[in-house]
Structures are given as structure tokens and as C-alpha cells.
PDB file of N, CA, C and O in Angstrom:
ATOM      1  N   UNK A   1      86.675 -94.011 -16.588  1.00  0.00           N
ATOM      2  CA  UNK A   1      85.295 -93.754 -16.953  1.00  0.00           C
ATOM      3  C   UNK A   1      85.221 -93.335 -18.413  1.00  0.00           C
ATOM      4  O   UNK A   1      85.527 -92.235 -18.873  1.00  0.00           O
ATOM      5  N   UNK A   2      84.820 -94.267 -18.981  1.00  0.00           N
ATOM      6  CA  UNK A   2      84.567 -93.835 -20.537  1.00  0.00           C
ATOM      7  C   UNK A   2      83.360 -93.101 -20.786  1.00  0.00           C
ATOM      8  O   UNK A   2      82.315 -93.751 -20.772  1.00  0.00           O
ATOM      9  N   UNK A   3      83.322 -92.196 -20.952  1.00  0.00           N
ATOM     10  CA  UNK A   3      81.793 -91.193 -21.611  1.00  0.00           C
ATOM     11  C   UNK A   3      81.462 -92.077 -22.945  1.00  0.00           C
ATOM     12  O   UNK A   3      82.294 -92.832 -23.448  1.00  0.00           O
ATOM     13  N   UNK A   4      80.229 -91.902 -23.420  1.00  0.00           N
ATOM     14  CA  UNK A   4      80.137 -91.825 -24.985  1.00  0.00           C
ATOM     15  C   UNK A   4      80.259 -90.363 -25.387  1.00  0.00           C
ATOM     16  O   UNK A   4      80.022 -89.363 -24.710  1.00  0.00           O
ATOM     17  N   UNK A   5      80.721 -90.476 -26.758  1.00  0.00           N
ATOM     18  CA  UNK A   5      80.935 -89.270 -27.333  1.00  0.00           C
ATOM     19  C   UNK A   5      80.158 -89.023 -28.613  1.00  0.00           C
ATOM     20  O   UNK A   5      79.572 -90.063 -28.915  1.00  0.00           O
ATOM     21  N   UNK A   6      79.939 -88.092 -29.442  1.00  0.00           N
ATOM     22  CA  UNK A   6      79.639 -88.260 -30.846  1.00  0.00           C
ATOM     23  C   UNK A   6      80.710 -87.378 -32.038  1.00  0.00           C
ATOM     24  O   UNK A   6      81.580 -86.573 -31.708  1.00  0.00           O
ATOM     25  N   UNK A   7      80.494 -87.633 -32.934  1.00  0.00           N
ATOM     26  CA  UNK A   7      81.318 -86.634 -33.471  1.00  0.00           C
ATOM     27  C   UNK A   7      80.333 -86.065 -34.217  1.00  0.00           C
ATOM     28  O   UNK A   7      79.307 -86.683 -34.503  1.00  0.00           O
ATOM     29  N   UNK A   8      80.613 -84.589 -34.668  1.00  0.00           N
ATOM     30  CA  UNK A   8      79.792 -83.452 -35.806  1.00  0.00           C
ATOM     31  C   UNK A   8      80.571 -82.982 -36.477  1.00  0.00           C
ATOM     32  O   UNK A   8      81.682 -82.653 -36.063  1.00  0.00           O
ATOM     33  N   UNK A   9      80.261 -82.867 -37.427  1.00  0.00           N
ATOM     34  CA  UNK A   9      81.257 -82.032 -38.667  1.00  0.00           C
ATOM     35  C   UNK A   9      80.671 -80.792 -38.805  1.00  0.00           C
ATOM     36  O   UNK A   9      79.463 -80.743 -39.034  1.00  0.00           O
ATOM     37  N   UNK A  10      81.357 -79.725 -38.698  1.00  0.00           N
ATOM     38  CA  UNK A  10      81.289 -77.893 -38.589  1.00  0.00           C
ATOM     39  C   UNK A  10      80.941 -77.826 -40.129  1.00  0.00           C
ATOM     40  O   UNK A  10      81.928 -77.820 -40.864  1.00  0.00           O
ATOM     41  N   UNK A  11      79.548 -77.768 -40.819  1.00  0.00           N
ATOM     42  CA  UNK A  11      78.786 -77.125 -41.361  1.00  0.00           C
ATOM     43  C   UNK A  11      79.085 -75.203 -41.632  1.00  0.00           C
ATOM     44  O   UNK A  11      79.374 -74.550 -42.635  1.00  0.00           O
ATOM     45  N   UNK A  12      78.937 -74.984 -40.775  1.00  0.00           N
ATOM     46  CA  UNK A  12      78.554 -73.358 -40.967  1.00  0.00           C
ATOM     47  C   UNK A  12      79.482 -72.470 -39.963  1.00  0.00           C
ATOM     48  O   UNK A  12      79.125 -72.768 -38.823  1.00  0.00           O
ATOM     49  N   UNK A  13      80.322 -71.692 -39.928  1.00  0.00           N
ATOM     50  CA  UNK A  13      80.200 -70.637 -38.951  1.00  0.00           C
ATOM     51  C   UNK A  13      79.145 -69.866 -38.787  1.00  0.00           C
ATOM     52  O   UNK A  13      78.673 -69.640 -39.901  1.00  0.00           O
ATOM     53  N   UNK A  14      78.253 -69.104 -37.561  1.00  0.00           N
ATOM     54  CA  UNK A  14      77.698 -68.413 -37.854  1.00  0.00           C
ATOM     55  C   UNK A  14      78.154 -66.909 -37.148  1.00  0.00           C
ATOM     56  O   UNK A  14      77.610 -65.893 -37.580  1.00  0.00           O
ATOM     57  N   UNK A  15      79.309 -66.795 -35.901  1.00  0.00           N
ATOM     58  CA  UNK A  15      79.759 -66.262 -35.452  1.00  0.00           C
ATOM     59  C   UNK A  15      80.403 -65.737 -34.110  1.00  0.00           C
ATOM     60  O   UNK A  15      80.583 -66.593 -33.245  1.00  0.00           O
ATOM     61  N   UNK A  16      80.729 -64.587 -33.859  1.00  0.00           N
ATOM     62  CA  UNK A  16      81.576 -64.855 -32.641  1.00  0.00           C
ATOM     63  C   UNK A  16      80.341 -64.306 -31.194  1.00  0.00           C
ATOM     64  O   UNK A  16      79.528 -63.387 -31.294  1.00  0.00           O
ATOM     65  N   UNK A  17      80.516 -65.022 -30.196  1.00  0.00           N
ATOM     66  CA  UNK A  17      79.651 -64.361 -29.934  1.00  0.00           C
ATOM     67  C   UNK A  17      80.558 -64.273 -28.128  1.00  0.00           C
ATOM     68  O   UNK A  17      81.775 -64.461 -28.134  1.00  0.00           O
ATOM     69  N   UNK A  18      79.954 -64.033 -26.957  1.00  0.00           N
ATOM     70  CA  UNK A  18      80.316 -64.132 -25.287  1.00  0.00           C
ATOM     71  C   UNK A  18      80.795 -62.757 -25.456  1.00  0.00           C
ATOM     72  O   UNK A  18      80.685 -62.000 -26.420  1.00  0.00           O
ATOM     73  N   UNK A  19      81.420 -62.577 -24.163  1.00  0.00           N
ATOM     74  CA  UNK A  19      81.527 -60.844 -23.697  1.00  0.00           C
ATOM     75  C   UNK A  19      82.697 -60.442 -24.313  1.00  0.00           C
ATOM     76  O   UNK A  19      82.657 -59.263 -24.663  1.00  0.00           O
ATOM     77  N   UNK A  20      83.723 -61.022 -24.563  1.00  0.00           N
ATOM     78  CA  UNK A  20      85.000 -61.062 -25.735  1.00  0.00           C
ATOM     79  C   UNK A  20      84.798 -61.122 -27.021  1.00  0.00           C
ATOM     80  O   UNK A  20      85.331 -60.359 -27.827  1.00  0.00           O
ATOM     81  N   UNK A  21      84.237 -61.773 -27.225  1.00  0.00           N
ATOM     82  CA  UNK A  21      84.318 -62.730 -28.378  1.00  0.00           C
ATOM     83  C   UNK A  21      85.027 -63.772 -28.869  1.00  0.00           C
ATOM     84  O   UNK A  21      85.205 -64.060 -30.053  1.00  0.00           O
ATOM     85  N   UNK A  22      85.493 -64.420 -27.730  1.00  0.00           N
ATOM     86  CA  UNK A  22      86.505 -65.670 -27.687  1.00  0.00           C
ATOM     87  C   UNK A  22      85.457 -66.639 -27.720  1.00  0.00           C
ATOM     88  O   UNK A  22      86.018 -67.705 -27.468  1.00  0.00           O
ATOM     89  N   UNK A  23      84.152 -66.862 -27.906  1.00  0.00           N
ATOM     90  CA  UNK A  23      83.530 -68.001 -28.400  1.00  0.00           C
ATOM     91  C   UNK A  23      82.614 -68.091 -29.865  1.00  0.00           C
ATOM     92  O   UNK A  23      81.881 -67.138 -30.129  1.00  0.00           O
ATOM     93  N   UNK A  24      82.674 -69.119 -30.686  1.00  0.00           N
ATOM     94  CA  UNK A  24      82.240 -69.293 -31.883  1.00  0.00           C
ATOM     95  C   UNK A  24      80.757 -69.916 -31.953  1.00  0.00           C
ATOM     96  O   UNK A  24      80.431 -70.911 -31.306  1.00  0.00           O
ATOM     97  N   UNK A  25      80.014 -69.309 -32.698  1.00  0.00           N
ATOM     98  CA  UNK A  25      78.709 -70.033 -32.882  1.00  0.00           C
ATOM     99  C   UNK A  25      78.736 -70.695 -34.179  1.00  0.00           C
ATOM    100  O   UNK A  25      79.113 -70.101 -35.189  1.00  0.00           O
ATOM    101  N   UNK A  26      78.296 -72.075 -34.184  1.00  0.00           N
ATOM    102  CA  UNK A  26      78.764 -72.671 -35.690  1.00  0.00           C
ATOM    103  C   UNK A  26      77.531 -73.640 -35.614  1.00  0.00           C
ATOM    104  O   UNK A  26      77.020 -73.720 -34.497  1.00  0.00           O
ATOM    105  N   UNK A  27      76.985 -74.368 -36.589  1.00  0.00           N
ATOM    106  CA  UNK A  27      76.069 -75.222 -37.420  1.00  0.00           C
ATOM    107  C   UNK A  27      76.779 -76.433 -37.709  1.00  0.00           C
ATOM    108  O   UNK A  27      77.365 -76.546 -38.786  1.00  0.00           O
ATOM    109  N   UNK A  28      76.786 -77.544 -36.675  1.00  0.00           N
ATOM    110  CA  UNK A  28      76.979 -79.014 -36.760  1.00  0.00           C
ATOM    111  C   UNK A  28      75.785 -79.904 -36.989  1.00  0.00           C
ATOM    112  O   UNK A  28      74.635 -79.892 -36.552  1.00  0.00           O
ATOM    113  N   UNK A  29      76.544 -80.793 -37.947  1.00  0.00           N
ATOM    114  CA  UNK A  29      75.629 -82.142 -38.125  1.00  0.00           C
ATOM    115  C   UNK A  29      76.619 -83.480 -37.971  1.00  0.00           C
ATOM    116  O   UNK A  29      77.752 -83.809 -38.320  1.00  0.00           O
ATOM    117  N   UNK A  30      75.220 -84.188 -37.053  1.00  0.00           N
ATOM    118  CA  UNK A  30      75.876 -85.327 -36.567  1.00  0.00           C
ATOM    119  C   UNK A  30      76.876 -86.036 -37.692  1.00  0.00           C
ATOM    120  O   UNK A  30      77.190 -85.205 -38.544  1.00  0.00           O
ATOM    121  N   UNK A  31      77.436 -87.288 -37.916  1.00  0.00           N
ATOM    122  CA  UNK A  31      77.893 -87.928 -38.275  1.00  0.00           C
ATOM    123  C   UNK A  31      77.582 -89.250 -37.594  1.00  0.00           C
ATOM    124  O   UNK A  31      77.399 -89.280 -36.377  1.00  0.00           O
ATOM    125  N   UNK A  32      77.494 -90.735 -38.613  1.00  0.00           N
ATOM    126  CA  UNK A  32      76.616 -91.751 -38.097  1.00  0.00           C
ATOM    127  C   UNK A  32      78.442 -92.604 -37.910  1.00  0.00           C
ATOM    128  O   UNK A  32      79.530 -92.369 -38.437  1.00  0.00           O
ATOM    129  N   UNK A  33      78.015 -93.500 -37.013  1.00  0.00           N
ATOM    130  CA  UNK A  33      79.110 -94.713 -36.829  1.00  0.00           C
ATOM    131  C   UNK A  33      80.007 -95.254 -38.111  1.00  0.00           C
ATOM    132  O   UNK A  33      81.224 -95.427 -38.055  1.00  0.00           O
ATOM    133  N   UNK A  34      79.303 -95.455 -39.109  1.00  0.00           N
ATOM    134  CA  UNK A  34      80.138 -95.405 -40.427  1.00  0.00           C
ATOM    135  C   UNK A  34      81.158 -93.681 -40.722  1.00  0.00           C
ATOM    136  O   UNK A  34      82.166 -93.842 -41.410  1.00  0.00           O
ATOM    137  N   UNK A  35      81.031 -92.989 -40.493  1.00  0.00           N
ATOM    138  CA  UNK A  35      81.887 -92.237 -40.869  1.00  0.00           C
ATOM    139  C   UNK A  35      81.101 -91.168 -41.572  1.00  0.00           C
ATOM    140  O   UNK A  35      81.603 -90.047 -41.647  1.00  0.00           O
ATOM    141  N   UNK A  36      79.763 -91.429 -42.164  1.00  0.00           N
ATOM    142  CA  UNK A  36      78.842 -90.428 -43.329  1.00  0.00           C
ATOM    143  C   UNK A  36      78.177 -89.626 -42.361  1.00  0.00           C
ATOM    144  O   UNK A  36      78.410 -89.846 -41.172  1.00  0.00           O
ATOM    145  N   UNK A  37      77.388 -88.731 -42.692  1.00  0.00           N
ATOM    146  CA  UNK A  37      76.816 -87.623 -42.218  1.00  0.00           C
ATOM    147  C   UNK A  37      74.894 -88.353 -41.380  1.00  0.00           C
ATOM    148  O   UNK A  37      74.154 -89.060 -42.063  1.00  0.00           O
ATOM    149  N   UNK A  38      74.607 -88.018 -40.206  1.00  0.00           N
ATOM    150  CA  UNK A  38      73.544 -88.714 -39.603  1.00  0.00           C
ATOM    151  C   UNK A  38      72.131 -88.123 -40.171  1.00  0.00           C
ATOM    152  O   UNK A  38      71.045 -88.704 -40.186  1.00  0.00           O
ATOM    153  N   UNK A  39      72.456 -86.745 -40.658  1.00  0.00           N
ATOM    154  CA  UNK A  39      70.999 -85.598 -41.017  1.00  0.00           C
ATOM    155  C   UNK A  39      70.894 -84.748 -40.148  1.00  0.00           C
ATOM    156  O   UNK A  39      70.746 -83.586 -40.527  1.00  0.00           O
ATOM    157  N   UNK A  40      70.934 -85.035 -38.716  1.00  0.00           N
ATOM    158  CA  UNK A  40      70.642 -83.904 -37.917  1.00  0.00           C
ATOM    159  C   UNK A  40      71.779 -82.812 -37.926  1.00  0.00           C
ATOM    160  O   UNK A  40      72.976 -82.853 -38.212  1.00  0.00           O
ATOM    161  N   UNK A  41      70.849 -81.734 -37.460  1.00  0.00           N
ATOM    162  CA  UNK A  41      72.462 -80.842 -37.211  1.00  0.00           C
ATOM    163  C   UNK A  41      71.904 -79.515 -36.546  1.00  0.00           C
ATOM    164  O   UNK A  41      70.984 -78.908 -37.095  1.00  0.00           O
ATOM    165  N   UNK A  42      72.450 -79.078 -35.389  1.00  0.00           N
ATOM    166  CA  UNK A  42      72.434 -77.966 -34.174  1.00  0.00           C
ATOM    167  C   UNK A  42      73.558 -77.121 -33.957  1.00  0.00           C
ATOM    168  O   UNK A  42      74.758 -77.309 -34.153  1.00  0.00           O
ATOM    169  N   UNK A  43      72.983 -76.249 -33.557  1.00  0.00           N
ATOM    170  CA  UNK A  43      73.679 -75.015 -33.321  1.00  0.00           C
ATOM    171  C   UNK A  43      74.827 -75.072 -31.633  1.00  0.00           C
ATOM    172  O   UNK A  43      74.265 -75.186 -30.544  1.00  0.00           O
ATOM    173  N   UNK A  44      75.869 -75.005 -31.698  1.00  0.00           N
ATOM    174  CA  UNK A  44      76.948 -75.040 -31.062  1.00  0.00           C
ATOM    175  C   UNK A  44      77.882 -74.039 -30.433  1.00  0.00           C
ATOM    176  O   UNK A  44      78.563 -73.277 -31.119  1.00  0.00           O
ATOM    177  N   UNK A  45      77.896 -74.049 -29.479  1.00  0.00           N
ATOM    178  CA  UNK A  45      79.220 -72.619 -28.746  1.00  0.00           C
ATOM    179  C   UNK A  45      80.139 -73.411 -28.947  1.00  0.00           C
ATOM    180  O   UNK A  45      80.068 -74.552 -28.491  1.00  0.00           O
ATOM    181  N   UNK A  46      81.393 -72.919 -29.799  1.00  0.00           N
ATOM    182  CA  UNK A  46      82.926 -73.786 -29.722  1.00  0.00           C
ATOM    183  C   UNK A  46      83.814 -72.644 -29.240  1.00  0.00           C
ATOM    184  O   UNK A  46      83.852 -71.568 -29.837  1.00  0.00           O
ATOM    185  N   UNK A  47      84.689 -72.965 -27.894  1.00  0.00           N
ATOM    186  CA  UNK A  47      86.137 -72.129 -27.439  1.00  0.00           C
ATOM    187  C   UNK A  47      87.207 -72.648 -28.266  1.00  0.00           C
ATOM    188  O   UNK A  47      87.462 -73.852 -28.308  1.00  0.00           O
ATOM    189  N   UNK A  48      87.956 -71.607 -29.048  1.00  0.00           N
ATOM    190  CA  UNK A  48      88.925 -72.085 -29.483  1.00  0.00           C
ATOM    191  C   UNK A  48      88.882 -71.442 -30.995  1.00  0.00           C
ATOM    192  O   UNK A  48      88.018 -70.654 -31.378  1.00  0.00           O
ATOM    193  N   UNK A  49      89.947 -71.915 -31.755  1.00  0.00           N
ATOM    194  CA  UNK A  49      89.883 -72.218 -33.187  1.00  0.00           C
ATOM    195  C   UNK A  49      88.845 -73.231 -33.763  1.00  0.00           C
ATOM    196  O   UNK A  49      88.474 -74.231 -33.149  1.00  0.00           O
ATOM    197  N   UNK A  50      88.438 -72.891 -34.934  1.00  0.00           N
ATOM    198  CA  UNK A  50      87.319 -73.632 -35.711  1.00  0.00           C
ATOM    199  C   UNK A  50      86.749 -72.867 -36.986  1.00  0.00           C
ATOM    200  O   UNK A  50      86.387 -71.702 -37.150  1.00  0.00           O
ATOM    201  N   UNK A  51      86.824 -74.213 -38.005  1.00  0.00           N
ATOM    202  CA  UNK A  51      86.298 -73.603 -39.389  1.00  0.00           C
ATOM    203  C   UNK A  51      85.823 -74.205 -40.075  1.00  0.00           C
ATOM    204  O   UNK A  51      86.377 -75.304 -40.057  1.00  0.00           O
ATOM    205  N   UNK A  52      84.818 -74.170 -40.957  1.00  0.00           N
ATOM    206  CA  UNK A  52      84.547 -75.239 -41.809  1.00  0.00           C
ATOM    207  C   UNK A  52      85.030 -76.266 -42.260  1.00  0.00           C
ATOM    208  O   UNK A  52      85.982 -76.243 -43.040  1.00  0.00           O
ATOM    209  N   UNK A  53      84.271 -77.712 -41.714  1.00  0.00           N
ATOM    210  CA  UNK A  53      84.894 -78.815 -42.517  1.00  0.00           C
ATOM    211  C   UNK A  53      85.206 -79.403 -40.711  1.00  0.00           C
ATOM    212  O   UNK A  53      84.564 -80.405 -40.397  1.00  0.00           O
ATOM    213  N   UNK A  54      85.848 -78.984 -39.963  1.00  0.00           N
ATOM    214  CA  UNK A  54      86.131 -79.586 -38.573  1.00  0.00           C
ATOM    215  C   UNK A  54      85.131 -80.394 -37.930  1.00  0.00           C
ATOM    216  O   UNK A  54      83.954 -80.181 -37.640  1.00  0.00           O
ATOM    217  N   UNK A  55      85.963 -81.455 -37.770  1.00  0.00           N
ATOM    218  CA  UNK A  55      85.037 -82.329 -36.745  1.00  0.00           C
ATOM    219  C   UNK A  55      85.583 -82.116 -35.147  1.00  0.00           C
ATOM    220  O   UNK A  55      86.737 -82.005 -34.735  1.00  0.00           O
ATOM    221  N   UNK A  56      84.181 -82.102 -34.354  1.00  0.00           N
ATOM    222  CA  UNK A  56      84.005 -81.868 -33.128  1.00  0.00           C
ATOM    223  C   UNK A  56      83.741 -83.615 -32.264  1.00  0.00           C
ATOM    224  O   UNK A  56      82.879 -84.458 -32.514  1.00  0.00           O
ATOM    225  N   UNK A  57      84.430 -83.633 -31.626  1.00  0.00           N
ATOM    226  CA  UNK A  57      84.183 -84.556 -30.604  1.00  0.00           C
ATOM    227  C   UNK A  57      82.816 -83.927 -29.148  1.00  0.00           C
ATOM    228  O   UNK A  57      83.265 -83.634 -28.040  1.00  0.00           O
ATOM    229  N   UNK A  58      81.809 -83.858 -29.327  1.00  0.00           N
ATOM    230  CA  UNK A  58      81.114 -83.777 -28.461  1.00  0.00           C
ATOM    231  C   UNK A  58      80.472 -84.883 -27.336  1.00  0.00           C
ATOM    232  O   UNK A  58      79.809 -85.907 -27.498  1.00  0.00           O
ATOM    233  N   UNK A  59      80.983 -84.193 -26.120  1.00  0.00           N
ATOM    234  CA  UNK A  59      80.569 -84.538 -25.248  1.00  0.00           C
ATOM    235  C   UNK A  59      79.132 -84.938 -24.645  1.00  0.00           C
ATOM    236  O   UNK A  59      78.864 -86.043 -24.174  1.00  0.00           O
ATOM    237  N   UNK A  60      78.513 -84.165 -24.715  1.00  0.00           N
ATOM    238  CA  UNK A  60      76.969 -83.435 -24.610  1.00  0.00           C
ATOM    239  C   UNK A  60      76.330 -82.676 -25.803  1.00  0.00           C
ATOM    240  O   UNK A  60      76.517 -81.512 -26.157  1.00  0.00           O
ATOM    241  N   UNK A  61      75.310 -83.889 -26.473  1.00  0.00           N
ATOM    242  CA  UNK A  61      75.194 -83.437 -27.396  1.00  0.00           C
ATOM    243  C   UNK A  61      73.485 -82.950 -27.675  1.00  0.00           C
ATOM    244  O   UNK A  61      72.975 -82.449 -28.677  1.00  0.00           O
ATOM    245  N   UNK A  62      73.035 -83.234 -26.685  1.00  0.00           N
ATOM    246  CA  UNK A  62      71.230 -82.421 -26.899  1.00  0.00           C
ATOM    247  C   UNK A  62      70.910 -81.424 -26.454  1.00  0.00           C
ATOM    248  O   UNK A  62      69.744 -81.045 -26.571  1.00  0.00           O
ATOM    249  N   UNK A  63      71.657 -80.839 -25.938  1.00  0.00           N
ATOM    250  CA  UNK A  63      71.243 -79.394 -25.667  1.00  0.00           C
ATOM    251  C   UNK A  63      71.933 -78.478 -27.297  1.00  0.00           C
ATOM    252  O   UNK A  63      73.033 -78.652 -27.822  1.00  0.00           O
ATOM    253  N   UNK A  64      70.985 -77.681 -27.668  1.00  0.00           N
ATOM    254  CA  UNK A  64      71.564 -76.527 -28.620  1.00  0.00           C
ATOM    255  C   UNK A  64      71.720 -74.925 -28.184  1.00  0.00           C
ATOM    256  O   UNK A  64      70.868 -74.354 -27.503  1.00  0.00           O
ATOM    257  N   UNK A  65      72.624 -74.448 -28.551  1.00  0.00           N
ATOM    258  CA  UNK A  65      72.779 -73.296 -28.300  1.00  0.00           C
ATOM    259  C   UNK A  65      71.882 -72.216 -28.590  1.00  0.00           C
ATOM    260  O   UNK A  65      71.267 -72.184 -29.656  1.00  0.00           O
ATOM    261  N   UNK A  66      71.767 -71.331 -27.714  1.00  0.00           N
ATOM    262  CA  UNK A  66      71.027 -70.038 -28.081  1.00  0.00           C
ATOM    263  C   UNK A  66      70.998 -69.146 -29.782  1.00  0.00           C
ATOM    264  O   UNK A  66      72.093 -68.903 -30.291  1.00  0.00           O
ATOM    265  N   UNK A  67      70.362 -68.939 -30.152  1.00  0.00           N
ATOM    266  CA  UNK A  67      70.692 -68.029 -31.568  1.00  0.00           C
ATOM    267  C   UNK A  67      71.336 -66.693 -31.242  1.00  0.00           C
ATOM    268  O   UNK A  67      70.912 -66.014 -30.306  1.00  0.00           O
ATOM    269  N   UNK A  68      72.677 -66.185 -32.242  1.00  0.00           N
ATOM    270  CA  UNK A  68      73.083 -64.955 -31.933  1.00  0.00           C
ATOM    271  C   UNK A  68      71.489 -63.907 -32.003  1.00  0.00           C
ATOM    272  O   UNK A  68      70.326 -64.304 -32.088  1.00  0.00           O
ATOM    273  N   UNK A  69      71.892 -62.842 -31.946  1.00  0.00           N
ATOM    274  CA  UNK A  69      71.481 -61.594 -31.778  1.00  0.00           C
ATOM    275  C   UNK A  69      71.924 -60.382 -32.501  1.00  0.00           C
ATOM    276  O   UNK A  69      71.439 -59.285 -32.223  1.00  0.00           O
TER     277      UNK A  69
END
């Protein structure tokens, strides 16, 4: 089963956020089929390592994340 995917390039950290803080809130913008940047760009929960400049393989990409607090 192949999903479609998209990719986003990590724009912004904006910070750590969940009951740990083992999840990242960061500022992605799409990227178009050529490889260049699409314009849009949403707010994201990433688990893991992540820093500016990273591209994300997203799965599910229309829902946006909540704003920290």
C-alpha cells in the first residue's frame, strides 16, 4: 500500500512542548514536486530530533497543530 506523502522543509522551531517535553513544535512549508518551496506552511508536532533546514516526510498533511502556550 503506497500512501502519498509530501515533503516540508523545517522553517522555524518554535518549541518543546507534551507532558515531557519529548515533542517539538516547528513551522513547515510545503515543498512543490520540483524540489522548490510550494508557499504554504503550518505548524507541526515532530517526535524526535529536528532543526532548521530538515525535511519532513509527512504523512498527513492538513491538519495543523495547536499553538504553544
Amino acid at each position: 500500500m503506497d500512501q502519498p506523502v509530501k515533503l516540508a522543509k523545517v522553517n522555524r522551531v518554535l518549541g518543546r512542548t507534551g507532558n515531557t517535553g519529548n515533542v517539538t513544535q516547528v513551522r513547515v512549508e510545503f515543498m512543490d514536486a520540483e524540489g522548490g518551496m510550494g508557499g504554504r506552511s503550518i505548524v507541526r508536532n515532530v517526535k524526535g530530533p529536528v532543526r532548521e533546514g530538515d525535511i519532513l516526510c509527512l504523512l498527513e498533511w492538513e491538519r495543523e497543530a495547536r499553538r504553544l502556550r
